[in-house]
C-alpha positions in Angstrom: 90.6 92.6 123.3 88.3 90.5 121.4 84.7 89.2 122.9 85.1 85.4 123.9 80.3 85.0 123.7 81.4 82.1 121.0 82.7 79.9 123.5 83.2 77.1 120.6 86.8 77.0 120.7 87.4 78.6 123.8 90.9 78.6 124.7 91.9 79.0 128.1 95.7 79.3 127.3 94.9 82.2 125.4 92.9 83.7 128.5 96.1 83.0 130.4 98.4 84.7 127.7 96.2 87.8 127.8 98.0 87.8 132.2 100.8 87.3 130.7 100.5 90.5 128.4 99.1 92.7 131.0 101.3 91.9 133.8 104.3 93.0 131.6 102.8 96.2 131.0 101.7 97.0 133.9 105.3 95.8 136.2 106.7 97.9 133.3 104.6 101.3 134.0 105.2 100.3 137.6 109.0 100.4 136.9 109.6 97.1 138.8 113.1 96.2 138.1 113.6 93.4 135.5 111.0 94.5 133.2 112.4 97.2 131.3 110.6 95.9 127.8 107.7 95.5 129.4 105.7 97.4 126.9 106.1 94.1 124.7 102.9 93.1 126.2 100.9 95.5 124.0 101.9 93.4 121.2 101.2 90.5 122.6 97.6 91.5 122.8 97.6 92.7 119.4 98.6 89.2 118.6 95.8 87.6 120.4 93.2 90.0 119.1 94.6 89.5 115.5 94.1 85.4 116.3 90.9 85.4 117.9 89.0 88.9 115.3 90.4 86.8 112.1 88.7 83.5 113.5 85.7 84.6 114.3 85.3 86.5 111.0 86.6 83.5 109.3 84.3 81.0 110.8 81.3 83.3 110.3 82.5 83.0 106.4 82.9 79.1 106.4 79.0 78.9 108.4 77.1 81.5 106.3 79.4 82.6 103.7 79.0 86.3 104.6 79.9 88.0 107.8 77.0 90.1 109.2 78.5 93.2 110.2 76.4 94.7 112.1 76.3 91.6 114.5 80.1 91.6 114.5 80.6 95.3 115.3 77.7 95.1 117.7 79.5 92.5 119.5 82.5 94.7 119.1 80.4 97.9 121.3 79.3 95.7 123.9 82.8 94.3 124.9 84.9 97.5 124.2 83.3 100.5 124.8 81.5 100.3 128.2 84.8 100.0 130.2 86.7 102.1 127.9 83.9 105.4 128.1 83.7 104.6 132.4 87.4 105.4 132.6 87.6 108.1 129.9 84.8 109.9 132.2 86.4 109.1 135.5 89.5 110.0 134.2 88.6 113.1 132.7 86.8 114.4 136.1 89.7 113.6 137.9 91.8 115.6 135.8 89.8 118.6 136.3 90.1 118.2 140.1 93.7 117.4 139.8 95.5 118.9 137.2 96.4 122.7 136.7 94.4 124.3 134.3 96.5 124.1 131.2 97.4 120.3 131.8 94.0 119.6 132.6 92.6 121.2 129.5 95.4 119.5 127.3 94.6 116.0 128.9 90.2 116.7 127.9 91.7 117.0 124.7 93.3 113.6 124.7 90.6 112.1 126.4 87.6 113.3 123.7 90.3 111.9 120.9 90.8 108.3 123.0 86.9 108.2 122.9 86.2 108.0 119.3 89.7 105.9 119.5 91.5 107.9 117.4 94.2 108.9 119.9 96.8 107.3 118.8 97.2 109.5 115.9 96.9 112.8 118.0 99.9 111.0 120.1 101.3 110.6 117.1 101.3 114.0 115.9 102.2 115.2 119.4 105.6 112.4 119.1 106.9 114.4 116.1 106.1 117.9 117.7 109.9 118.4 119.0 108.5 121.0 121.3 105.9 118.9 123.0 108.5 116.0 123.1 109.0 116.3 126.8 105.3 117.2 127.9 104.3 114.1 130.6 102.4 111.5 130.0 98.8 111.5 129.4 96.8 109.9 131.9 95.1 108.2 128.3 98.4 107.5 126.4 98.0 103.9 126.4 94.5 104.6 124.6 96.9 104.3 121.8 96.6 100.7 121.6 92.8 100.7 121.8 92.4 103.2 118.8 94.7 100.9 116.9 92.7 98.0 117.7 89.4 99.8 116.4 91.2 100.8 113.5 91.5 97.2 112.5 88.1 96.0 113.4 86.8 98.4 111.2 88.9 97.5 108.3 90.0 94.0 108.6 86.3 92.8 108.2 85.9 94.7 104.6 89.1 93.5 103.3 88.2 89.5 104.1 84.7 90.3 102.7 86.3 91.5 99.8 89.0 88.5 99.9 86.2 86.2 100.1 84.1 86.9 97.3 86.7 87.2 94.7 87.7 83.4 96.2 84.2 82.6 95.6 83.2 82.1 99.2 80.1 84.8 99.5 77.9 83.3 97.3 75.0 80.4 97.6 77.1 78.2 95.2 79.8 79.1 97.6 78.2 77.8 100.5 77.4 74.4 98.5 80.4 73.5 97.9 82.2 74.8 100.8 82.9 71.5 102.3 85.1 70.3 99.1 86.7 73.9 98.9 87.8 74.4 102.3 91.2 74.2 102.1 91.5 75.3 98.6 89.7 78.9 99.8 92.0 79.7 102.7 94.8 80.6 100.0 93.6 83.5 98.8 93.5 85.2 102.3 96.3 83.8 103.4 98.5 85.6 100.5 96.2 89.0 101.6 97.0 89.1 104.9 101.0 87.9 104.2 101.1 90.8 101.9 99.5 93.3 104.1 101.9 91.7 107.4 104.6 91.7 104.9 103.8 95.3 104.2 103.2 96.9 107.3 106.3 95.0 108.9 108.6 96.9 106.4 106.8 100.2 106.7 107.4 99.4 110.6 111.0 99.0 110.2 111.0 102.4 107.9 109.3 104.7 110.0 111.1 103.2 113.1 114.2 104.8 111.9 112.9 108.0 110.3 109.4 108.7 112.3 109.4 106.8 115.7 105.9 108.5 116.8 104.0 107.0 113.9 105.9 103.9 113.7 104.6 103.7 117.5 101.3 104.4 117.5 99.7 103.9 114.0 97.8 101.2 112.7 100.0 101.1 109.4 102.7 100.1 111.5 101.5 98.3 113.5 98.9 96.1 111.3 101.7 93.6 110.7 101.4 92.1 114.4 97.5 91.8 114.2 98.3 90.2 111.0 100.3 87.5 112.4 98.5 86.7 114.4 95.5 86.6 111.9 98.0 83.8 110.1 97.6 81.6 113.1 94.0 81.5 112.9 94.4 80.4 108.8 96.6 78.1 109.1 95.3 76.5 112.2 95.3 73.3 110.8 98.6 72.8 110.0 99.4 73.5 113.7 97.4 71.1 114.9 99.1 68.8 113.0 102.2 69.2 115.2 103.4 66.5 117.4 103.4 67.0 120.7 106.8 67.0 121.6 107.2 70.0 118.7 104.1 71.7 120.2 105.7 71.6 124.0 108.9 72.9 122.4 107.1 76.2 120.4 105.2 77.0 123.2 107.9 77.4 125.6 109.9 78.9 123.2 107.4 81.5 122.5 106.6 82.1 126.2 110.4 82.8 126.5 110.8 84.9 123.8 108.4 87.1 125.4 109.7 87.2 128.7 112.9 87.5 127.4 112.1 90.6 125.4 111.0 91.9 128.9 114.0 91.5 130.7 116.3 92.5 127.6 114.3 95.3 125.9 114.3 99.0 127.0 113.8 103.0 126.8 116.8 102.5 123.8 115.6 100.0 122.1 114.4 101.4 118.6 110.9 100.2 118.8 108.7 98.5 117.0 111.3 97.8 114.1 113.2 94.5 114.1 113.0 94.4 117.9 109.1 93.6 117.6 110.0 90.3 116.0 110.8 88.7 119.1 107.5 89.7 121.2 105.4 88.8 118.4 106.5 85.8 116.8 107.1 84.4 120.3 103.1 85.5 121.2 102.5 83.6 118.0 104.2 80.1 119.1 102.4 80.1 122.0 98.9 80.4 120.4 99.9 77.9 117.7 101.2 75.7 119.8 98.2 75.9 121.8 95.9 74.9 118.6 97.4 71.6 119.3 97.6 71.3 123.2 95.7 73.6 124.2 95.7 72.1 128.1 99.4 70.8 127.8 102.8 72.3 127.5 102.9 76.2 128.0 99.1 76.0 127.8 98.7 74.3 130.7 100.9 76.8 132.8 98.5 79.5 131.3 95.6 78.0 131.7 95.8 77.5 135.6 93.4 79.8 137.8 95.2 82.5 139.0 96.0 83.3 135.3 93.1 83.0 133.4 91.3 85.0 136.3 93.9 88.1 135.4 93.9 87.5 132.0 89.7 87.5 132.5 90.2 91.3 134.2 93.2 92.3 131.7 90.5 94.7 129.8 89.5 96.7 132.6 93.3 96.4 134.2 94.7 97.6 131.3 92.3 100.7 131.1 92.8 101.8 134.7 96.1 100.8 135.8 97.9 103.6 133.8 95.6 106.6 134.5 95.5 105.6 138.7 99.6 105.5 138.6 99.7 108.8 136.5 97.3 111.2 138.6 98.2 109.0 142.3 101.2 111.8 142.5 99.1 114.6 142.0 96.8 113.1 144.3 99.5 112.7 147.1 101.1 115.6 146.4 104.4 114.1 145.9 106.2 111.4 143.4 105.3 107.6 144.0 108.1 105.0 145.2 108.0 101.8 144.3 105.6 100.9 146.9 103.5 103.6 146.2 103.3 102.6 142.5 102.9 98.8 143.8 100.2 99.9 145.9 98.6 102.0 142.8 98.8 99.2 140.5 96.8 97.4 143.3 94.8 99.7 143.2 93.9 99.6 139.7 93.4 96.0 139.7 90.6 96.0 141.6 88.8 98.8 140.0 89.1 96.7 137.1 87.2 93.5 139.2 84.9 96.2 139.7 84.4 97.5 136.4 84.5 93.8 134.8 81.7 92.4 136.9 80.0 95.8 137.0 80.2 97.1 133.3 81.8 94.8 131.4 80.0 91.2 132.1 76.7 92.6 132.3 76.3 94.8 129.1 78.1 92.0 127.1 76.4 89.1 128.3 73.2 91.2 128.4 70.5 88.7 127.0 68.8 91.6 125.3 71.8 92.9 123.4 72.8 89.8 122.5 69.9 89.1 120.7 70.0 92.2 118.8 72.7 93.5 116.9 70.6 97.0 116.2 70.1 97.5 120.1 74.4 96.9 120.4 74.9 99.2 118.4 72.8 101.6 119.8 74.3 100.9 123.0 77.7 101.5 121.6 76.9 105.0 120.0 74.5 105.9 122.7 77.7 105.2 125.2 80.4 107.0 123.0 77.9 109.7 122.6 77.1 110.3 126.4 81.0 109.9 127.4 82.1 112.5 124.9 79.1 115.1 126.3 80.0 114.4 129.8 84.1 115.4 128.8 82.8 118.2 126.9 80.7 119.4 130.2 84.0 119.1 132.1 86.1 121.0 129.7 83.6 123.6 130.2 84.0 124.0 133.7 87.9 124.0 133.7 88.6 127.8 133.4 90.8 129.4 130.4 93.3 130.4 132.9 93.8 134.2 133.1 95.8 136.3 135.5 93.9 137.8 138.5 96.4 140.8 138.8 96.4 143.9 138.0 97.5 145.2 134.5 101.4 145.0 134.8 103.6 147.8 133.1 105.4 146.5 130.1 109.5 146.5 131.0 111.4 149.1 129.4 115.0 149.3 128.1 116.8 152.7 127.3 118.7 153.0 124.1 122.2 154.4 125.1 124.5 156.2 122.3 125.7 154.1 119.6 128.9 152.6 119.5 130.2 154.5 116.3 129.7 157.6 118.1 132.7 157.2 120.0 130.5 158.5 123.0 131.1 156.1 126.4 128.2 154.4 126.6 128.4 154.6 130.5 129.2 157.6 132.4 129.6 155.5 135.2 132.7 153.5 133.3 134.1 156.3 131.4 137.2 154.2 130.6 135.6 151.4 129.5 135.4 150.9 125.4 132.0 151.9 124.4 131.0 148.5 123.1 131.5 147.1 126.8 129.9 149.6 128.3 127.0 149.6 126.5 126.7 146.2 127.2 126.8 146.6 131.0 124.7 149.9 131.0 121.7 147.7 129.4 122.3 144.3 131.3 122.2 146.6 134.3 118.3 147.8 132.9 117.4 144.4 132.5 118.9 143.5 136.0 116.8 146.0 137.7 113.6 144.8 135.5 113.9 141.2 136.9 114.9 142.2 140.4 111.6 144.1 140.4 109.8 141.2 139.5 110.6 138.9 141.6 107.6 139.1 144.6 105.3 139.2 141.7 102.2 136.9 143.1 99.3 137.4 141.4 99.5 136.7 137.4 99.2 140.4 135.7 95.7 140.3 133.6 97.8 141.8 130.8 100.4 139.0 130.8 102.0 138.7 127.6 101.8 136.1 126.2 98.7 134.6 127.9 99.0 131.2 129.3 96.6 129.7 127.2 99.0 131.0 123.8 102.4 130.3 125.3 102.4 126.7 123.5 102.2 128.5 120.2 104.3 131.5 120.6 107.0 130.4 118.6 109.5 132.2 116.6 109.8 132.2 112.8 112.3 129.3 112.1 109.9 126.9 113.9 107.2 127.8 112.2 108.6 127.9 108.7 110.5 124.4 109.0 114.2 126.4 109.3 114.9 124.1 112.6 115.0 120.9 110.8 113.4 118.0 112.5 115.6 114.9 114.2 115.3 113.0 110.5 115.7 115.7 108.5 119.5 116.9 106.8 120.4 119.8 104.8 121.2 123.7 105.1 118.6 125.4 102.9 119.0 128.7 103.5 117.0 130.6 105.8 117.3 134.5 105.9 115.3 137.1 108.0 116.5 140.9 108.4 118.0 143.0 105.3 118.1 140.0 103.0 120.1 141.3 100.3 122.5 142.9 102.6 126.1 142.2 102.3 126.9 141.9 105.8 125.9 138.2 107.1 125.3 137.0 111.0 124.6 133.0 110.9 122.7 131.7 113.8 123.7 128.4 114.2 122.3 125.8 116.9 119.5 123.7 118.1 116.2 125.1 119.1 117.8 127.0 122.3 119.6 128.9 119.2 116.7 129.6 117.1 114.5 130.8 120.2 117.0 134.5 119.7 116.5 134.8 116.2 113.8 137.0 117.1 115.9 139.5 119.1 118.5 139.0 116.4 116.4 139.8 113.5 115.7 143.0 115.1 119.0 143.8 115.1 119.4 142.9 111.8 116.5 145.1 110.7 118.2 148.1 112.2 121.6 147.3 111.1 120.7 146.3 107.8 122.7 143.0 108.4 121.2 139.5 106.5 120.5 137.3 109.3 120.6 133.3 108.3 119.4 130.9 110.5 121.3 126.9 110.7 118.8 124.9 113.4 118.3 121.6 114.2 116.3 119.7 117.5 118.6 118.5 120.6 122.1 118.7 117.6 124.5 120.8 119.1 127.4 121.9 116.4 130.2 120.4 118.8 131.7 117.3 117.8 130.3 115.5 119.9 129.7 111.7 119.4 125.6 111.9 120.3 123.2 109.8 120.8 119.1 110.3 120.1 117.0 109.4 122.9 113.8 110.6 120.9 115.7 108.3 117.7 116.8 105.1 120.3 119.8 105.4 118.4 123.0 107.2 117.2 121.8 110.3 115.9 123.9 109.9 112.2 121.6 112.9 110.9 122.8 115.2 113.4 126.3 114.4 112.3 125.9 115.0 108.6 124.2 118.1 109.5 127.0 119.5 111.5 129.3 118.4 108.7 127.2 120.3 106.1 126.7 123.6 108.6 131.1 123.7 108.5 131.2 122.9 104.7 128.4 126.0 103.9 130.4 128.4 106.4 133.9 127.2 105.3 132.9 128.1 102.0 131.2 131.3 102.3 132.0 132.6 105.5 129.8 135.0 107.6 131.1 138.4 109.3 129.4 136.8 112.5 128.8 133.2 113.8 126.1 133.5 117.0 126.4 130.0 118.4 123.5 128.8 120.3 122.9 125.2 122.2 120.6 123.7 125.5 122.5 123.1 128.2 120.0 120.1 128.7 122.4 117.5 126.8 122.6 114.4 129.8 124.2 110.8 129.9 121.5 109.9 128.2 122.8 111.5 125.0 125.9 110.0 125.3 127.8 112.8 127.1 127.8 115.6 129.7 127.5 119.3 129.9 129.8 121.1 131.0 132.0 117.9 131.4 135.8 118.2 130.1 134.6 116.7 126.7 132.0 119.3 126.3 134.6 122.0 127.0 137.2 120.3 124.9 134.8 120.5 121.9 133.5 123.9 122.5 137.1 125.3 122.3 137.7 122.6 118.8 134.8 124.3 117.5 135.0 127.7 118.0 138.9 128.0 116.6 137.5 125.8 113.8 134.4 128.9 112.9 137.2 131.9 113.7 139.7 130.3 111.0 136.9 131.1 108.4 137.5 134.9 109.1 134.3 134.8 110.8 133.3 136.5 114.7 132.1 134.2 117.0 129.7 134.9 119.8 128.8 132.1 121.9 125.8 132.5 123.7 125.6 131.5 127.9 122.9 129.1 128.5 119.4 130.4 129.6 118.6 129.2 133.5 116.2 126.7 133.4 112.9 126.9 135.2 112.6 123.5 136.2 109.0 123.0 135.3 106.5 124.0 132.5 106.4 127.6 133.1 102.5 128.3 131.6 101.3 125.0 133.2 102.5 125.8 136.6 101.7 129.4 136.7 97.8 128.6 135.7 97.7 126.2 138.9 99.2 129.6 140.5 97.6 132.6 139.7 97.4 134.0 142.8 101.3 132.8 143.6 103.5 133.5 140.8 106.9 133.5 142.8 106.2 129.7 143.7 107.2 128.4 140.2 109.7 131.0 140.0 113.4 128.6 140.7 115.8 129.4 143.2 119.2 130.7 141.0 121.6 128.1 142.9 119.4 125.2 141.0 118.3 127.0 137.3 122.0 128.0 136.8 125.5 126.7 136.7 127.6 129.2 137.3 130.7 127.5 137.7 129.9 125.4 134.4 129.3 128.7 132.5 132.8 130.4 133.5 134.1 127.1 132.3 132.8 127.5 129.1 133.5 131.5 128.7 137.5 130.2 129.2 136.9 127.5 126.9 135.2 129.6 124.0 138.2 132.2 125.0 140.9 129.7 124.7 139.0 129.1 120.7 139.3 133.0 120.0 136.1 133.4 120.6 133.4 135.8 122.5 130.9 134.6 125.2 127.9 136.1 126.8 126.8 135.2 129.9 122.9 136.0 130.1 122.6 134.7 133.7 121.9 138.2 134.9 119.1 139.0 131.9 117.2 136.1 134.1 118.0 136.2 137.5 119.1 138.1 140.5 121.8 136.9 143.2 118.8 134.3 144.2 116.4 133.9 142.5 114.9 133.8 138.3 111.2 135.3 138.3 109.1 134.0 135.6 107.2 137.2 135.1 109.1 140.4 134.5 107.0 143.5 133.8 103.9 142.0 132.0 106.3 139.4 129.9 105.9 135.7 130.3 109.7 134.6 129.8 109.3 131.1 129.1 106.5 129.7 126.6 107.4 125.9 128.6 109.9 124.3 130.3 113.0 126.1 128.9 112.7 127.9 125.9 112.0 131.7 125.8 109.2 133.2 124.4 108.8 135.9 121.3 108.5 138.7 123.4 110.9 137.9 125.9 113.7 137.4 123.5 112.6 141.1 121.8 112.7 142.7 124.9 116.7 141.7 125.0 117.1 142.8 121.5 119.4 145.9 122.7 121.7 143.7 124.8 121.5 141.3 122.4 122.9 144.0 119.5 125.6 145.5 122.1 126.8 141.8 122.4 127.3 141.3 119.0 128.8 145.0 118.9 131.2 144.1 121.4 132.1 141.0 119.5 132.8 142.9 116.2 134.8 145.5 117.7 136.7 143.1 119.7 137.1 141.0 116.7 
């Protein structure tokens, strides 16, 4: 948000634009209905700040022929970083009153990034983690725009220099003649920042499709919309050339366009990309148009009061409104309404009247620090400094959460005979086959396991793994790239277990497939089987026409991937397909579990693997816990059992005897591992001294190890039943 102390210029409708920008954001976070592309207004500001940076660089050059840059980045700390380090602080406080542990400690982290503005990268990184894709919003997420902003102060004001004096602009002679070579010398920059819009703007489009996160939130993707409006500012004279008519006629235009990308953008819409066009270019009419009547057409609509007093607090509004709406809940103890979030947004806007007449106006209008660029940026660094100590002295107090409990015994499962002894595995069902039996003899371990679990309270001290690790207990095809990311295509070969065995079990799925392989790499250890693993995120193997809600699009990879997963195993069939998928799949993907279509596919598929020759055991779906399991047991150490789910809400029973039927009717197998999970009411989170979940529904290392015998008597079963 640039700094407005050169009032020569000043343009009022620009002031008002800035409302306009922040009032789409924030009825957007607000969820007010009718302003699902709300977020448009993000780029709207980048406009602005691109218009208002480039011409006040480029005037500096015209005046002096130079730009001093430590007056310019000076000016730059005064205006930014008061407000911006006040909320970080307040925010971070907060979040360590607020917040369980975990969440609390994860947020510092984003906090400390956001205040040396370079959070939109760690956002970024987060975006393409597939198993931190669903974590909530930071209270700082919309930081992101701030660090971009930074990002391009910092830059933008080499490159002109640079620009500049190969034009012959940054020189005494320069300055002589500068007069006759006005016009001539904006050329050079112009064709600079075209080519840099030019390039960003396709790298935008690129990573849109194959990387959303960075497309999102990086300043190479973005650059091309701060550029723009850095155009309007060079070729300034031509649009004050316009006539009036014309000028009315592109400002309202570009008002609509950005009110119209409002009300027709959304949560699909692949964005930035293309779909930026409209936001921007329409941000950009209004400012041009406003170089000619800056008081008449849309300008004077913006310029009125009411709107050049919000756009005046938009700084400050933007900073708090997002951070008040996020942490309100946990403040309340219960999810906001609409007039709750009405209220917060409120809220929000008068801390930011607060903060502007508090913080901002008087350290940027500070006589003192205008005078000095040296004491500015002292201020700045001496701000950043003390707001990243003060977050570092909160991290400190928020505790590495650790189980109060005593030291839990580790479950145990008993080994019963092998199947190719022909012994019963259950002398309780002496007339089942031995396959079966050893199935139910070992579920009925585990059953007992979990039913002892269940009033656990206190967090054993010897939980395994610890809270703080869960995040990053992760099995071997996640960490060696085997579960192929939402862009990525192909079926390199993955293979754990007796390599060089002849006897192959595939594992084929999404990540709720992978999370076995390492119960069934155990087995294939001891079996002396070659275990490959087929993953890929949220792509089940059914036929299923799907669609990416991570992507904002038709997920085309996930097709060619199935495609390629049937070609490998047509080809070279295993002796066992172990079929794996989350039961999370919603509308939004384009269709529902469970539903007839699901089923329909399921059986489709299933004949489709057994025609190969090849065994297939479909796996049941694990219950979900409904909520970050390590997040909400560290804001419940002393109370375990109340993150633990009630059974009638983690599991579908009657969806999963719909699927056994289904993968029956393909001549397939199907385990139900409801009972590995949960008793008649209710699925602990704890059993023994194992953590079962490492978030909010996938198992963790240990837990899946712990099955490895049920696991192995399932496949036996499978085989024997062939």
């Amino acid at each position: 948000m640039a700094d407005a102390e050169e009032r020569r210029g000043f343009r009022p409708d620009v002031e008002g634009l800035r409302a306009v920008a922040v009032l789409a954001v924030v009825l957007y976070h607000v969820e007010v209905p009718g302003f699902p592309g709300g977020f448009v207004g993000v780029d709207v500001f980048f406009v602005v700040s691109g218009f208002l940076i480039t011409g006040l660089l480029w005037r500096e050059v015209e005046d002096t022929g130079s730009v001093r840059l430590a007056r310019f980045y000076g000016a730059r700390a005064r205006r930014l970083l008061p407000a911006a380090v006040t909320v970080l602080v307040v925010v971070a406080v907060a979040c360590a009153w607020l917040l369980p542990p975990l969440q609390a400690r994860s947020v510092l982290g984003d906090v400390l990034a956001s205040a040396i503005y370079a959070g939109n990268y760690r956002f970024a990184l987060s975006g393409t983690d597939y198993l931190a894709a669903d974590e909530p919003s930071s209270p700082v997420q919309h930081y992101w725009s701030l660090g971009v902003e930074e990002q391009f102060y910092l830059l933008w004001p080499a490159l002109l220099i640079i620009v500049a004096g190969t034009a012959g602009l940054v020189s005494s002679r320069a300055r002589r003649r500068r007069a006759a070579q006005e016009r001539r010398s904006v050329v050079p920059l112009l064709v600079v920042l075209a080519a840099v819009a030019a390039a960003s703007f396709a790298l935008s489009v690129h990573w849109t499709r194959t990387a959303p996160p960075w497309a999102f939130f990086s300043l190479p993707a973005r650059a091309w919309e701060l550029a723009v409006g850095g155009l309007v500012t060079l070729t300034v004279s031509w649009w004050r050339r316009l006539p009036p008519a014309v000028a009315r006629l592109a400002g309202w235009t570009g008002l609509a366009l950005v009110v119209l990308s409002c009300a027709r953008l959304g949560a699909s819409t692949a964005f930035p990309g293309p779909a930026a066009l409209a936001p921007v270019l329409g941000a950009a009419l209004v400012v041009g148009a406003g170089c000619a009547l800056p008081r008449g057409g849309v300008g004077a609509a913006l310029s009125v009061a009411p709107m050049r007093l919000i756009g005046r607090c938009s700084y400050s509004w933007y900073l708090w409104h997002w951070p008040v709406l996020v942490l309100a809940p946990f403040l309340l103890g219960h999810p906001l309404g609409l007039g709750g979030r009405l209220a917060a947004a409120a809220l929000s806007g008068g801390l930011a009247v607060l903060t502007l007449h508090a913080v901002e106006n008087p350290l940027r209008f500070a006589a003192t620090l205008r005078r000095s660029a040296g004491r500015s940026l002292l201020l700045g660094g001496g701000v950043t400094a003390a707001g990243v100590a003060a977050v570092l002295v909160v991290l400190s107090v928020v505790p590495v959460p650790v189980g109060p409990g005593v030291a839990a015994r580790a479950p145990g499962i008993g080994d019963p005979e092998p199947p190719e002894s022909g012994v019963p595995a259950s002398s309780t069902s002496p007339t089942l086959p031995p396959e079966q039996a050893a199935v139910q003899a070992l579920t009925a371990q585990v059953q007992a396991a979990v039913a002892g679990s269940v009033e656990i309270q206190a967090v054993p001290s010897n939980l395994t793994p610890p809270l703080a690790g869960a995040a990053a207990d992760r099995p071997a095809p996640f960490r060696d790239g085997c579960v192929l990311t939402w862009t990525a295509v192909g079926v390199d070969t993955c293979t754990y277990g007796a390599t060089e065995a002849r006897t192959t079990v595939t594992l084929i799925g999404d990540s709720h497939a992978a999370q076995w392989e390492p119960a069934l790499e155990q087995v294939a250890q001891q079996r002396q089987w070659r275990l490959e693993t087929l993953g890929k995120v949220t792509c089940p193997l059914l036929d299923l026409p799907i669609t990416s809600p991570y992507l904002g699009r038709r997920y085309t990879e996930c097709e060619q991937w199935r495609s390629q997963v049937l070609d490998r195993i047509h080809a070279d069939p295993p002796a066992v397909v172990v079929l794996g998928m989350t039961r999370r799949y919603g509308l939004d993907f384009g269709f529902t579990v469970y539903g007839p279509q699901w089923l329909d596919s399921l059986t489709r598929t299933v004949a489709d693997l057994r025609a190969t020759g090849a065994v297939v055991l479909v796996l049941g779906p694990v219950p979900d816990p409904l909520t970050n399991v390590p997040r909400c047991l560290s804001g419940h150490l002393t109370s375990a059992a109340a993150c633990a789910p009630d059974r009638t809400r983690a599991v579908n029973d009657g969806g999963i005897a719909a699927e056994a039927a289904a993968t029956a009717a393909g001549g397939g197998h199907y385990a139900d591992l409801t009972s590995l999970f949960c008793t008649a009411t209710r699925c602990p989170l704890i059993v023994g001294n194992q953590l079962v979940y490492r978030d909010d529904n996938h198992l963790t290392v240990g837990y899946a190890q712990w099955l490895t015998p049920v696991l192995a008597a399932a496949v036996d079963q499978a085989m024997a039943g062939r």
